[in-house]
N, C-alpha and C positions, 0 to 999 in steps of 0.2 A: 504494500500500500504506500501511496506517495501522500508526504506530510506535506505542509504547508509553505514550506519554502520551498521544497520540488515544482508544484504548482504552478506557483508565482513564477519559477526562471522556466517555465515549458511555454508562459504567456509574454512573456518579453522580446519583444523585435529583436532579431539580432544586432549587434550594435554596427555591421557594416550597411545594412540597411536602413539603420540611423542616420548614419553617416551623410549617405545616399540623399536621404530625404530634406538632412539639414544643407547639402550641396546646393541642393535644388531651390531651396528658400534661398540662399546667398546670390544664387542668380537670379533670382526674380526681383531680388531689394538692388543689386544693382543695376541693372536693366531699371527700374525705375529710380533711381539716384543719377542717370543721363537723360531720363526721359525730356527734361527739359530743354535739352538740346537737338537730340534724336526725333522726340516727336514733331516739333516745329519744321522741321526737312523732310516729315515722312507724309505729313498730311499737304505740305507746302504743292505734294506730285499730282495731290487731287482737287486741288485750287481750294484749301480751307485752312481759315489760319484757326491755330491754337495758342492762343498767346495766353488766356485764362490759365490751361492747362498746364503751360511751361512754367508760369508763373509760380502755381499750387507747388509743382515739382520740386521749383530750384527753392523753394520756401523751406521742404523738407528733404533737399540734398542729402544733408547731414544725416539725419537721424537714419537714413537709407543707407546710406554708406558704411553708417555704426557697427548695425543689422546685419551688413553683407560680410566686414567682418568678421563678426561674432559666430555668426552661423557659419562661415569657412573654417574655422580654428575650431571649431567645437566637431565639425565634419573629419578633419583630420585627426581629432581626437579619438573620436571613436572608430576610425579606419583602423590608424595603426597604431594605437596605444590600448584601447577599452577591450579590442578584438581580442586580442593579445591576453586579458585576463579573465577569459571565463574558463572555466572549469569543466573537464573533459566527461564530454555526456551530456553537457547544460544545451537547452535551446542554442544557447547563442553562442557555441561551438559545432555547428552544424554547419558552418559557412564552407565549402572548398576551396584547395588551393588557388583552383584553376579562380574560381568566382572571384574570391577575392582580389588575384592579381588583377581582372578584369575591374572590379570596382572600384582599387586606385589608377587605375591607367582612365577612370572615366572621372576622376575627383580630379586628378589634373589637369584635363583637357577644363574643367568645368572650371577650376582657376584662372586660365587661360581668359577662359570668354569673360570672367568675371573681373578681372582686372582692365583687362581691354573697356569693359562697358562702364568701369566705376571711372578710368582715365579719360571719357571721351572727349569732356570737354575741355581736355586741355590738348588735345592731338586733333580734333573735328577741323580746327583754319586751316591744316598742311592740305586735307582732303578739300577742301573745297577751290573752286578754279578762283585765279588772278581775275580782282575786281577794277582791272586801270582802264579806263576807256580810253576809244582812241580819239587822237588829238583835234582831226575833222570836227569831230561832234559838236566845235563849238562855235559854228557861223550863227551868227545874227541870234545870237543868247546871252544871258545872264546866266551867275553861278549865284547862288545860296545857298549858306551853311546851316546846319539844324543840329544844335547839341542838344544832345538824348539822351533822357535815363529812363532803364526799365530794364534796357538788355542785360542777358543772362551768359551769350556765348554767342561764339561766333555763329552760330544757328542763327542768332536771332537775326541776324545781318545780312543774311540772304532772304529770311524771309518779307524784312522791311526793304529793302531793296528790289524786288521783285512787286514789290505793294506800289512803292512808288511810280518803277516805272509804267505802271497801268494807268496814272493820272494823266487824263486830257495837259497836251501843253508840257509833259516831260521830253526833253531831248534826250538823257540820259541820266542816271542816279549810281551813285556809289556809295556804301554802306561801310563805314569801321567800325568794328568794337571797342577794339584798342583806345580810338581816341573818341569813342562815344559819339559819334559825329555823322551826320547824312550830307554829301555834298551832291547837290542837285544843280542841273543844267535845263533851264525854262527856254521856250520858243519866247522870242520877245511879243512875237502876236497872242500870248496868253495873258495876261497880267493878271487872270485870278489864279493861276496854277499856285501860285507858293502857297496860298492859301490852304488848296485842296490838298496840299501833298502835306502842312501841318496836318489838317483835318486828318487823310489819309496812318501821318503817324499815330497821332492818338487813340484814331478806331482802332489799332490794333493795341492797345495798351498801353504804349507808351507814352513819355512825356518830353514835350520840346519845353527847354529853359531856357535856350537863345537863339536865337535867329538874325544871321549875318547876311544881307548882300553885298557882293562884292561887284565893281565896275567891269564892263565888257572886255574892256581892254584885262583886267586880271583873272578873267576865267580860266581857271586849273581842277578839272577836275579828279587830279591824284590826293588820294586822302595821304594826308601825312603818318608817316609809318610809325 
């Protein structure tokens, strides 16, 4: 007859499949610790902005990142340390060689993705294409600058960028993060465009704190690096 503590270790997950399960949460927490980057490029392909969304995200980066952490170290823990101490006969010595080699060779690949997703926003600008328009672009125009807070990542800079140049009366637009900045090139037969391209930043979340025009003669639309 099996006592009470027999029981109890025949119902316990094995701890590689713990493991497993806590992998899997560490990928989900960071996959959403980028989301604020990621998703503003992902929805950007089917013409809808998510800027509420990115916002919610980068608000709780952190505590996402913690999570991913926590739950990778504790995954590792119970791979190759917890496995290691059950008690031969127990449930959770029932794991195979072969399995188990298989379920760290998939706890690492799972690190892999997970650091890749936790770092994106700080590797996403190398992937994205060179924003320097060319120099043409600026017959019979004005340039205006628009300093902006709200953005999160370079993400957010393709998607205001892309927002812009949809406004009646843009010649061209260029978006930094770095310097927090939208440098816009207007048709001069528009002169409500700067308008609509403030308006346009706003609706998507953001906030313009200053607004520069510069003379025709000094039109440069390379954002300063």
């Amino acid at each position: 007859m099996k006592d009470c503590c027999e029981a109890s270790d025949s119902a316990t997950a094995p701890p590689t499949r713990t493991g497993v399960l806590a992998a899997g949460g560490a990928l989900l927490s960071a996959v959403a610790s980028s989301a604020c980057c990621w998703l503003p490029l992902l929805l950007l392909a089917f013409g809808t902005s998510a800027t509420g969304l990115s916002a919610w995200f980068e608000r709780y980066r952190l505590p996402f990142l913690i999570a991913a952490g926590l739950l990778l170290a504790f995954s590792f823990y119970s791979v190759y340390f917890r496995a290691g101490q059950c008690e031969p006969g127990s449930a959770c010595a029932t794991t195979k060689p072969r399995s188990l080699r298989v379920t760290k060779a998939m706890l690492w690949v799972s690190t892999v993705f997970i650091v890749a997703f936790a770092a994106f926003p700080k590797y996403v600008g190398a992937l994205l294409p060179d924003d320097r328009p060319a120099a043409g672009e600026r017959v019979d125009a004005r340039t205006v600058l628009y300093t902006i807070e709200g953005m999160t990542c370079e993400a957010c800079a393709v998607t205001l960028r892309e927002k812009l140049r949809e406004v009646d009366g843009v010649q061209s637009a260029s978006v930094s993060y770095l310097d927090r900045s939208a440098t816009v090139v207007f048709k001069n037969s528009a002169p409500d465009a700067p308008a609509l391209a403030a308006e346009a930043i706003e609706a998507l979340g953001y906030s313009v704190v200053e607004v520069t025009t510069r003379p025709n003669s000094e039109n440069d639309l390379s954002p300063s690096e």
